[in-house]
N, C-alpha and C positions, 0 to 999 in steps of 0.2 A: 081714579080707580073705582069711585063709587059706583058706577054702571057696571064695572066688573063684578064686583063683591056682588052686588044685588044680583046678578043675574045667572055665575057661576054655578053651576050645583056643586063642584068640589070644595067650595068654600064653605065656611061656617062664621060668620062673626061674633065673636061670646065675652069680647071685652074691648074697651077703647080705654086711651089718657087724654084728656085735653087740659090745659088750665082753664078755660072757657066755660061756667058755668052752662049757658045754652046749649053749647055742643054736646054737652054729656050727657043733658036730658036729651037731645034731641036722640041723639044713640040710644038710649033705653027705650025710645017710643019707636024706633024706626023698626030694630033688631032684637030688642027686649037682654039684649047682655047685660054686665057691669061695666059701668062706670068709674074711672077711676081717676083720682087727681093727678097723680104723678105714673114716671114712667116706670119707676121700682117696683109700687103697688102692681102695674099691670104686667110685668114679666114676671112677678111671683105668684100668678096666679097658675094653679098648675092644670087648669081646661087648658089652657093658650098652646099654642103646637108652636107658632109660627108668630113673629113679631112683625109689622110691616112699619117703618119710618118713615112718617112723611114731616117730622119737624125740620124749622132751619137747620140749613147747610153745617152751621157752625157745632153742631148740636150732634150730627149724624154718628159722628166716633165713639162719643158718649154713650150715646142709646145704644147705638150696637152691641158696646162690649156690656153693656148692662144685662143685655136679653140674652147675649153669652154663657155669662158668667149661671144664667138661672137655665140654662140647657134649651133652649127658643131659637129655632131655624131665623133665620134674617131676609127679609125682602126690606133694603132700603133704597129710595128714593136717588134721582141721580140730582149734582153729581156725588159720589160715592163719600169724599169729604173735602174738604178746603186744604189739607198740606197730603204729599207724600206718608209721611212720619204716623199720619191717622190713618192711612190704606193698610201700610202696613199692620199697623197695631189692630186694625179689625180683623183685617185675614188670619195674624196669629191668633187672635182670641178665638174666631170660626173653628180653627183647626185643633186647636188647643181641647174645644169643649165639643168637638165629634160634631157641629152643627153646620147644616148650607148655608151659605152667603149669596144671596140673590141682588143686584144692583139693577134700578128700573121702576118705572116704566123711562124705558127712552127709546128714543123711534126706531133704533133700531132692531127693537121687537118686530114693527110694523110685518105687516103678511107681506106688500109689493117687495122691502129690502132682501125680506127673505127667501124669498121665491128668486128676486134676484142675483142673489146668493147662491142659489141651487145651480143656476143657469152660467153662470160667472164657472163654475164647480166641476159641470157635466163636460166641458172643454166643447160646446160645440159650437163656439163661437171664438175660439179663441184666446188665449190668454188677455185678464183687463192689462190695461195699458196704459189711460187716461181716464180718472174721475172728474166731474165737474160738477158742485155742489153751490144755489144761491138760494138765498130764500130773505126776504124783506118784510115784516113785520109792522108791530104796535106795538111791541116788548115792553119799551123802555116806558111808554106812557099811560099801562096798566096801575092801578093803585097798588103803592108799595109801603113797606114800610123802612125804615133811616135802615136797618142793614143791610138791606136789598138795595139799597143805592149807593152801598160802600163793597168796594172790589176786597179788601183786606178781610171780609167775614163772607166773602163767597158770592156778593153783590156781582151785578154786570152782567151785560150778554156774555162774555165768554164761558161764564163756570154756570151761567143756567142756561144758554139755547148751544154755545158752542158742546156742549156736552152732548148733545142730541146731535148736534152734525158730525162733527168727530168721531161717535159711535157709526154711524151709516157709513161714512165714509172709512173706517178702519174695517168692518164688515165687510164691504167690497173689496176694497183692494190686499185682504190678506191679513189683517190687523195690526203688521209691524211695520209701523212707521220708522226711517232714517231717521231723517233730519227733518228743520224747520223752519220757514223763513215766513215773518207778518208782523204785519202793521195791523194797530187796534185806532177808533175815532172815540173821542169823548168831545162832543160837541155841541153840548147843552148844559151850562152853569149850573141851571136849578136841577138835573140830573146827572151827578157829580162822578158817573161810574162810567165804564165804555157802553157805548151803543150801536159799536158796527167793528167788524173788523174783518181783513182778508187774510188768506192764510196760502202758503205751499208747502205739500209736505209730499216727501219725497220716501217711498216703501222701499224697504230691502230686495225687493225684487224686481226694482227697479220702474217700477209703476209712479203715477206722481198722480195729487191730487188737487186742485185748484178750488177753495172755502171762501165763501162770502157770504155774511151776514150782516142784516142792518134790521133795527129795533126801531127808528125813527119815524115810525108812523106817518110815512110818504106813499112811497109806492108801495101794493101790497102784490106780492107774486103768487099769491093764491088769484090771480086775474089768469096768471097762467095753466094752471092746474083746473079751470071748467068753474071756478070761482066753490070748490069742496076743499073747506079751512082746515087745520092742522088737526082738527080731531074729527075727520069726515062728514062733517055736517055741509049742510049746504047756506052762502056767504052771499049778501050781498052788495053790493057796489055804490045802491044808494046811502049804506051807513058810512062812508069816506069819513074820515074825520073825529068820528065818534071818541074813541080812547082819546084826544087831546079835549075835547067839548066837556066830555066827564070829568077830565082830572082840572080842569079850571073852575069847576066850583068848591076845591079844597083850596084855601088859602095856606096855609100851614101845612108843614109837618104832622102834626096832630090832626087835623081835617084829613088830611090823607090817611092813618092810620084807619082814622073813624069810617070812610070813604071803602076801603078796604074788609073791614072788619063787618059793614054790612052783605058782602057777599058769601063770608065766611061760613061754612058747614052750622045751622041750627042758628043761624041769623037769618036766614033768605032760603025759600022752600027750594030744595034740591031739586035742578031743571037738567035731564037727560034728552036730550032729542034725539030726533031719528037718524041715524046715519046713511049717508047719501053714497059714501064707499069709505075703505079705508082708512088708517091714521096718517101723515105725512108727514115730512118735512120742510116742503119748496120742492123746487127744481132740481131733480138729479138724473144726471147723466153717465153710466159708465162705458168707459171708449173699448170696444173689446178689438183683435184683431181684424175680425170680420164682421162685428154689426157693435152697435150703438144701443147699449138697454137703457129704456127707461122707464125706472117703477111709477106709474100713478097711482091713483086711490082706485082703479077700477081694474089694475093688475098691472101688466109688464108689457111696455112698447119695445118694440125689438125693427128694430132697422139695420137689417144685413145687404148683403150686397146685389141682392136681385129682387127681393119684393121686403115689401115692412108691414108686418101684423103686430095682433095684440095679443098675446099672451093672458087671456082673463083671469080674474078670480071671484070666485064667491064672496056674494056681498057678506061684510060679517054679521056674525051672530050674536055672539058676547062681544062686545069690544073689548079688545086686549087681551085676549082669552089666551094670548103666546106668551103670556107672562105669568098665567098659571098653570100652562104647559109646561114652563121650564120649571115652573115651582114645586109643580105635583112632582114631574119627572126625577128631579133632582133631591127630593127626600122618599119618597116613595120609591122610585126602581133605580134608587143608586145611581146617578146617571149625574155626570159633572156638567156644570151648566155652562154653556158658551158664556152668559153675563154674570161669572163668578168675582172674585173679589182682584183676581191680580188683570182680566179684563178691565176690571173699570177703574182700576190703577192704573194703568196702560192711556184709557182716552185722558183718567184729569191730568197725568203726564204732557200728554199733549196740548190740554187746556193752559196749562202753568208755562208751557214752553212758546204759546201763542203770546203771553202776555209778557215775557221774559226776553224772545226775540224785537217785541215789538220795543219795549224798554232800551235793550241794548242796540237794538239796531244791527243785531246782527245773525248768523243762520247759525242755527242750536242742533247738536247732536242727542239724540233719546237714547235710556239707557236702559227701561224698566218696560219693553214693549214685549207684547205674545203676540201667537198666530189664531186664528179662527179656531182650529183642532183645539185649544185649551180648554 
């Protein structure tokens, strides 16, 4: 979100918490705000309008109802939390204390989902029918730290990338997922978590969606995408490999944290590059009755049944600027946000039913789903 923040004019940032000594100078030299150790200190400060969470997964329930309890609108991090039991507990506290609950950035912010959205909406294509979503990665071989490589504190591709597809694809086809049938891979000893999994899930409206993800730093399907990586930048072909080349010079555990912790915000000079299009997620496909969308970073492929164009869009400006679209929106003109709290109660539903179906082996009924209109 840093290229957001810096570049938004509706933003202002007037205080940060890190435990990270560097980080927090580095915040007073960037932005000139305060500094503050803890997350108490900084939701009692009362500049602060709006709280943004970007701490671990484990952590997200905590913070929120913190920023809550001191009247601080919420923009948190996906996914929303690690149990059901903490979705809940944030949304009562949001509602409780008059304040929005923002969940994001996840791609299904992005401009192409959304426009494709529009177009899925406008019926002039016919109702979706079949989604089709893949995307193949480095996930797993980015520098992590020991909870990011344990599934039980939110670790894993499912509850950090399946949360980004599961948004897009609930986005498209309506939000209310039936049921749920998948298999998850954990395939690598020394990365103890899942690193690929497929999924089917099946909409109340009878639409079906077909998930596949892999973190295994093999094939990367940004090859297919015009080689423009998940954050619209432009990717190339010659670095094959790189994520495993880097993670083999930490021997340890500790090597990796340290490994890790040099990239970190006021460790390593903040590097924004130019956007080439778009944010994405991989390969997505929605099947409509009469043409075939698909969002890239450079807008919306549309293949109907007599000619197939491109649907453009404008390259961005701010990146992610649709996640303080929904933010200004929804505290400023009262406006309920598509990525509110029981939305993205709704995707980790889906996330915990990927990993529960794949356990039991067997297809899961959902019980805590909404539509798009929420």
């Amino acid at each position: 979100m840093l290229p957001t923040f810096h570049a938004d004019e509706r933003i202002r940032l007037v205080a940060a918490a890190d435990p990270r000594p560097e980080s927090r100078a580095q915040f007073v030299k960037d932005f000139g705000g305060r500094a503050c150790a803890s997350v108490d200190e900084l939701c009692k400060d009362p500049e602060v309008e709006v709280v943004y969470i970007a701490t671990p997964h484990q952590y997200h329930a905590e913070h929120c109802l913190a920023a809550a309890r001191c009247g601080k609108h919420v923009l948190v991090e996906k996914p929303m939390a690690v149990t059901l039991a903490d979705c809940a507990a944030m949304i009562d506290a949001a509602r409780k204390a008059n304040v929005r609950l923002v969940v994001g950035h996840s791609h299904s912010f992005d401009a192409p989902y959304l426009r494709t959205r529009a177009l899925i909406a406008s019926g002039a294509h016919g109702p979706v029918r079949m989604i089709t979503a893949l995307n193949f990665t480095d996930f797993l071989y980015r520098p992590r730290r020991p909870e990011e490589l344990d599934t039980a504190q939110g670790g894993g591709a499912v509850f950090n990338q399946g949360a980004h597809q599961v948004d897009v694809v609930r986005l498209l086809g309506g939000g209310r997922v039936r049921s749920i049938r998948a298999q998850t891979g954990a395939w690598d000893a020394r990365r103890p978590t899942e690193g690929a999994f497929s999924a089917l899930l099946t909409f109340e409206n009878a639409a079906f969606a077909s998930l596949t993800y892999s973190g295994y730093a093999h094939f990367d399907s940004d090859e297919l995408v015009g080689w423009i990586g998940e954050m619209g930048t432009p990717k190339s072909a010659a670095n094959y490999g790189a994520a495993r080349a880097a993670l083999r010079g930490a021997r340890t555990p500790a090597e990796e944290v340290e490994l890790k912790r040099r990239g970190v915000y006021g460790a390593a000079p903040a590097s924004i590059a130019p956007a080439a299009g778009h944010q994405h997620f991989g390969v997505v496909i929605a099947s409509c009755e009469r043409a075939d969308l698909r969002p890239l970073p450079t807008g919306v492929m549309i293949y109907a049944d007599e000619r197939a164009w491109m649907d453009e869009l404008a390259a961005p400006g701010v990146p992610r600027s649709e996640v303080i679209d929904e933010l200004y929106d929804a505290i400023v003109a009262g406006q309920s946000p598509l990525h509110g709290g029981e939305w993205a109660m709704a995707t980790l539903e889906v996330c915990l039913a990927i990993l529960e179906s794949a356990r039991l082996g067997r297809e899961l009924r959902l019980h805590h789903q909404v539509g798009v209109d929420v």
